[in-house]
N, C-alpha and C positions, 0 to 999 in steps of 0.2 A: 503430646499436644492434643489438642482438642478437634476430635474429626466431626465435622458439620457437613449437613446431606443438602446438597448444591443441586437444582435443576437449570440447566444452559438453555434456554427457547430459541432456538436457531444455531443451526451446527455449521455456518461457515466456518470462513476464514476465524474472525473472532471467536465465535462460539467454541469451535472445534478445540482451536490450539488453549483458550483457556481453562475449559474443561478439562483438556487432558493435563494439564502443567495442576491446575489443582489438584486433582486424581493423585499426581505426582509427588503433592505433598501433603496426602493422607487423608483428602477429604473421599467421602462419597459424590458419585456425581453423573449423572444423566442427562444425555444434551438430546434435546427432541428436535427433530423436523418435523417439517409436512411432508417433505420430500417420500416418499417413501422408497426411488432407487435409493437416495443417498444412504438413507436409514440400513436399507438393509446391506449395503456398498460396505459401512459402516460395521455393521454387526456381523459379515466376515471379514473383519481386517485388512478391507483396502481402501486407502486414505486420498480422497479426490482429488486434495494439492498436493504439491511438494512443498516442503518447507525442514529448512536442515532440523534433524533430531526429532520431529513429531515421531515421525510412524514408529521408532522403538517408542515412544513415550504411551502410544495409543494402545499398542502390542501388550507392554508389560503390563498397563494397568487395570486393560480389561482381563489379563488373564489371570489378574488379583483381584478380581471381583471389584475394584473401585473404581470401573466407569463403562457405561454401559449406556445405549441409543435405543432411542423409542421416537414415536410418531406420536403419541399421543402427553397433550401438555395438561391435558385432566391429571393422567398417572404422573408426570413427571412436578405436579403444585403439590396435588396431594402427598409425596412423599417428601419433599424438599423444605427444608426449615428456608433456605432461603433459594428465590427466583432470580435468575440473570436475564434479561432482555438482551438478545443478541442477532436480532436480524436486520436485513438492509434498509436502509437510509439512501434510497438513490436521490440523483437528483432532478429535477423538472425543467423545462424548457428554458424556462427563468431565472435557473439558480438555488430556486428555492428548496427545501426537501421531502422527498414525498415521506409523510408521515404514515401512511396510510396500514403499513405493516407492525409498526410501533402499537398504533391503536387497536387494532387487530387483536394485536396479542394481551395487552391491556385488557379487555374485554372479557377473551378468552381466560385468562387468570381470575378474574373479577368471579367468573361464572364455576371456576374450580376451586374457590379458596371455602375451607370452612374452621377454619383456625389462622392466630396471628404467623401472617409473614412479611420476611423484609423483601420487596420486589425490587432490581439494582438494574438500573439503567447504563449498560455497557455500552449501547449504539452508539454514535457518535451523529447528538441531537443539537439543535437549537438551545438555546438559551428559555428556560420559560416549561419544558417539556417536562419534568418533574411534576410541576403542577397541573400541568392536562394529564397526564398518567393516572395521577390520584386521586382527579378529578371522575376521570373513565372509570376506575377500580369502585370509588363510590357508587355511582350512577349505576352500573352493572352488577354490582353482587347479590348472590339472591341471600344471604342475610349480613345483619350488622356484623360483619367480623374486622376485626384492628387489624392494623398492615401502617408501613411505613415502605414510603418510597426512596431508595437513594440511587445518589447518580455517584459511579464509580468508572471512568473516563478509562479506555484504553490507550497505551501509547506504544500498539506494536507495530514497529519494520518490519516488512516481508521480508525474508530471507534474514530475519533475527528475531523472529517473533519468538521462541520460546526463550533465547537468552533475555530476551526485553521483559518478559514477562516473568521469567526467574530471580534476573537479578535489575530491577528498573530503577532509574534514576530517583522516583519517588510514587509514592500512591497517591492519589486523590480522593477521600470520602466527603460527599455532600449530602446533606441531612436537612433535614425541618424538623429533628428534634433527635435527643441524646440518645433515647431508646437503641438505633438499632450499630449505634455505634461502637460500642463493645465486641458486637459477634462479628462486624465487618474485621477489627481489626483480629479478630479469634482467624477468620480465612486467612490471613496474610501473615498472622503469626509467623511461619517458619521460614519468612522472605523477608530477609535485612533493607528496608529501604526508609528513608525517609516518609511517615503517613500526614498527608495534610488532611486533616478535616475543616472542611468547612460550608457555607450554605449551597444550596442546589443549584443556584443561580451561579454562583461564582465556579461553581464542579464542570458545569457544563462550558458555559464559556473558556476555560480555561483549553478542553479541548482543541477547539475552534480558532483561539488565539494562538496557543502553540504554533498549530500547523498551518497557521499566517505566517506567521513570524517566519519558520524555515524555509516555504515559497520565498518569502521574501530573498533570504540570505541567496539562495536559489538565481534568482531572476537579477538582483543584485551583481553578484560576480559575473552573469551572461552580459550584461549591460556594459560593464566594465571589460570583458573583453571583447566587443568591440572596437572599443577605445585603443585596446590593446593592439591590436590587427592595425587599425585607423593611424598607430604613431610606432609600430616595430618595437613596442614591449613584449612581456612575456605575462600571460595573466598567470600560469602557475606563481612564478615569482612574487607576481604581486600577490595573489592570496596566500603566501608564505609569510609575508611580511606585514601584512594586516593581521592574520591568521593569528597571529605572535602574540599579539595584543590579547592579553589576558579576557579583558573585555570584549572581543570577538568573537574570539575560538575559530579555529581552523576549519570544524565541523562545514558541511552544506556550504564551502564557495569552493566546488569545481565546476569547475565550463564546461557546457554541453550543449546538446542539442534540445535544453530542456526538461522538468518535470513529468511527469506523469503517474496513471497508476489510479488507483478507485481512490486515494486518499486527499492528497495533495490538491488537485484542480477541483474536486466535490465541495472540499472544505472550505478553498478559498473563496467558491461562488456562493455557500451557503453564507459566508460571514459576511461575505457584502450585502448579501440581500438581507439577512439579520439586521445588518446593520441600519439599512434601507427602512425597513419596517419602524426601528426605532426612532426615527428620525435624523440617521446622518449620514451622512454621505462618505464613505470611506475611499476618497478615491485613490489612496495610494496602492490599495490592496487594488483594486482595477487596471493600474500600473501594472503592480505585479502580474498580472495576469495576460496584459495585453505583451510586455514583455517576454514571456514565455512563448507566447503563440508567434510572436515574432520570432524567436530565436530561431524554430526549425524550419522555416521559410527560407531564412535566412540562408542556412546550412543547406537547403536546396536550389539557393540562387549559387553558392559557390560551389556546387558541385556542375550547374551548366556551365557556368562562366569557364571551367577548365572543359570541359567534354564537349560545350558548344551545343550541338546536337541531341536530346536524349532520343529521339526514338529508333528505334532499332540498337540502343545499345544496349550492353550484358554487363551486369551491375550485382557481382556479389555483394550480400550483405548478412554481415556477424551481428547476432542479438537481433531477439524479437518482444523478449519480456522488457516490460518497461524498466527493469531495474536488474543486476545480478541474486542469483540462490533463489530464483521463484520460476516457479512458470507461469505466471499471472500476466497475463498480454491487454488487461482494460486499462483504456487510455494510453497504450503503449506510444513513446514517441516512434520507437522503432515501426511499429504496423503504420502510423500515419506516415512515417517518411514513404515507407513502400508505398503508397497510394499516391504518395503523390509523385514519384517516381512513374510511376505505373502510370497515372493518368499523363506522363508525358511522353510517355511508348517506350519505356524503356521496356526490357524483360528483367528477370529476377530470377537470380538462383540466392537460395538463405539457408543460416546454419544456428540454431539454439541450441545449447547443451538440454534445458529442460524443455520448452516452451513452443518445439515446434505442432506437437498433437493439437494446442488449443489454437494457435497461429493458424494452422490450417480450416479455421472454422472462420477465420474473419481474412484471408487471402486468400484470392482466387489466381489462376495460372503463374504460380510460382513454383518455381524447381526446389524441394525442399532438398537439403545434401546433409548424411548422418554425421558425415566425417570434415569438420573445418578446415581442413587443409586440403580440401578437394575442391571447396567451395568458390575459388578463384579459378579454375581453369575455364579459358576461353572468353575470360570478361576484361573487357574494356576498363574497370574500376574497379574497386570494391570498396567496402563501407563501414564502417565500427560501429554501430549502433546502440549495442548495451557494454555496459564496460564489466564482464564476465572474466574473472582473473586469466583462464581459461586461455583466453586472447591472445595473452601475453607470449604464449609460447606457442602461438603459429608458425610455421616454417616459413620465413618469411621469403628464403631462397628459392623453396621451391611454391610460390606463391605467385613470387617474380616472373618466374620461368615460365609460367603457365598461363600468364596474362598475354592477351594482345597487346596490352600498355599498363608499363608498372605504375598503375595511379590507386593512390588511397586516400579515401578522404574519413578522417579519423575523428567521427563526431563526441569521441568520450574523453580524449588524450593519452592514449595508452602507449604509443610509440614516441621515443624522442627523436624529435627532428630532423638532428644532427646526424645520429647513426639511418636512419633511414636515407640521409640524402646520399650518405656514404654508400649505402647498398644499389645506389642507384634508382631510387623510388622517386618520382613525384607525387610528393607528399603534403597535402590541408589537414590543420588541423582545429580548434578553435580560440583564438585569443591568443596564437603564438607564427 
């Protein structure tokens, strides 16, 4: 296969994990911060997230010479036939997206290119942003040298981000012209996936739309079990049987206490407001949205409605990352539950498999507890918050035993019902 020298311009979450999974398949590849702890964090081998499979992936292939962290994105243009844009995309009060590290870097490339490169927009931008990029590259370089922009959209799950990226459902390449479409698919060469090529407008959007679309399916099945609770069905049941439908898919309808996570609620405010700018009003995606934020309110009106009282109660709660196999706690539903927990005097004792070190930066007086089955003793409740397989094999007996009052209120559905009523639990769950 054909190895091409890749520089990464931002080593997060994105950066990091695609660097190394290409690394992985033979290319060269140097991902730069500014960071300069992460940098050097980086260049002795210790890996700021977790995420299953990176750190051997980071391990083996720096110590094969194919990938390796710098600070500086001078050294990392000048040696790189091709550039990846991969830094944050937050979002602004409005929805909108702060572009302002995008252009930054734009700029900065502009000012280190002196021969042609392909510069490949990974972030996850606006619609439109291709063309300001190479607009900034023009404007900024200190001589005429050729370059081609594409946008090449990630579509990675935390806690599957290198299987997503190893073997992905499809590629996306978006171009304004044929040039640099060859060497895109040379990177991807030795990754069996479907490649769409097509224009930068459609590359970008596509992001954006996707992860509408799955909020949707999301916020969807919460809405419906309401419904469920509302007339004594079962919402697993029914996202079984919808699920069925070829047309469906099973995928993204379990009930919970809601979305979260830097991806999902960023993207769905950025595409309204995209959408906004365009001239249209998308208000079903504002549904979505407003849905979700209802859902864990919700899940906090029925946890007083049984308890009555929250202050002064003791309130274990399992899962802090927004999601299982990450320790990624932004936007976590779990951390907003605690707060608002909290803000009605409850106490807290919590247990994450990964995710309590960062949890501890954004919760104050909680009992962190190492060992989950410790994590109920002397509480009045306790709480499922991330659905962590993990879970599933809590001592539920001796979980019982150690409670004031064997109540669970089970915001992900990890317990059936029926055996819980049999062990003697009062047991919530959602949509059942």
């Amino acid at each position: 296969m054909k190895s091409i020298r890749i520089a990464m311009i931002g080593s997060g979450y994105v950066g990091l994990t695609t660097g190394a999974c290409f690394a992985e398949i033979g290319h060269q590849v140097v991902c730069v911060d500014n960071d300069e702890a992460k940098a050097a964090m980086l260049q002795e081998g210790k890996i700021p997230i977790y995420e299953p499979g990176l750190e051997s992936i980071v391990h083996r292939n720096a110590a094969k010479g194919r990938l390796s962290f710098s600070t500086s994105i001078k050294e990392g243009v000048e040696k790189a036939q091709v550039v990846f844009i991969t830094v944050p995309t937050p979002p602004q009060p409005d929805g909108s997206v702060d572009m302002s590290f995008i252009e930054k870097v734009a700029r900065e490339i502009a000012c280190s290119m002196t021969e042609y490169k392909i510069v490949v927009d990974k972030s996850t931008v606006p619609v439109k942003t291709g063309e300001k990029v190479a607009e900034t590259i023009r404007r900024y370089a200190k001589a005429r040298v050729e370059f081609d922009v594409v946008s090449n959209p990630e579509f990675l799950r935390e806690g599957s981000a290198v299987e997503d990226l190893l073997h992905p459902d499809r590629i996306v390449i978006g171009v304004q012209s044929p040039r640099p479409v060859q060497m895109m698919k040379d990177i991807y060469a030795p990754i069996e996936a479907p490649i769409i090529v097509t224009d930068i407008n459609s590359a970008e959007l596509i992001k954006h739309a996707a992860n509408s679309f799955l909020a949707l399916k999301i916020s969807y099945i919460n809405a419906v079990s309401v419904i469920c609770e509302a007339s004594g069905a079962n919402v697993e049941e029914v996202a079984r049987g919808i699920g069925m439908d070829r047309r469906i898919g099973r995928h993204f309808l379990n009930a919970g206490i809601g979305f979260g996570g830097s991806c999902f609620p960023k993207d769905l405010s950025a595409f309204i407001k995209i959408a906004e700018q365009l001239g249209y009003d998308f208000a079903m995606l504002r549904e979505v949205r407003k849905i979700n934020q209802s859902q864990l309110e919700r899940f906090v009106r029925k946890i007083e409605e049984t308890l009555w009282v929250l202050r002064e109660k003791r309130i274990g709660v399992l899962g802090l990352a927004f999601k299982p196999n990450t320790d990624d706690v932004r936007m976590s539903p779990a951390i907003e539950l605690c707060r608002r927990l909290q803000a009605r005097g409850a106490t807290l004792r919590a247990h994450d498999p990964k995710a309590m070190e960062k949890a501890k930066r954004e919760l104050k007086n909680v009992e962190f507890v190492e060992d989950m089955n410790a994590v109920a003793e002397g509480c009045d409740a306790l709480v499922v918050a991330t659905d962590w397989p993990e879970f599933k094999k809590l001592d539920l007996a001796r979980a019982r035993a150690a409670m004031t009052h064997p109540i669970m209120f089970d915001g992900r559905n990890l317990f059936d019902p029926k055996e819980m009523e049999r062990m003697g639990w009062i047991y919530k769950s959602v949509g059942r």
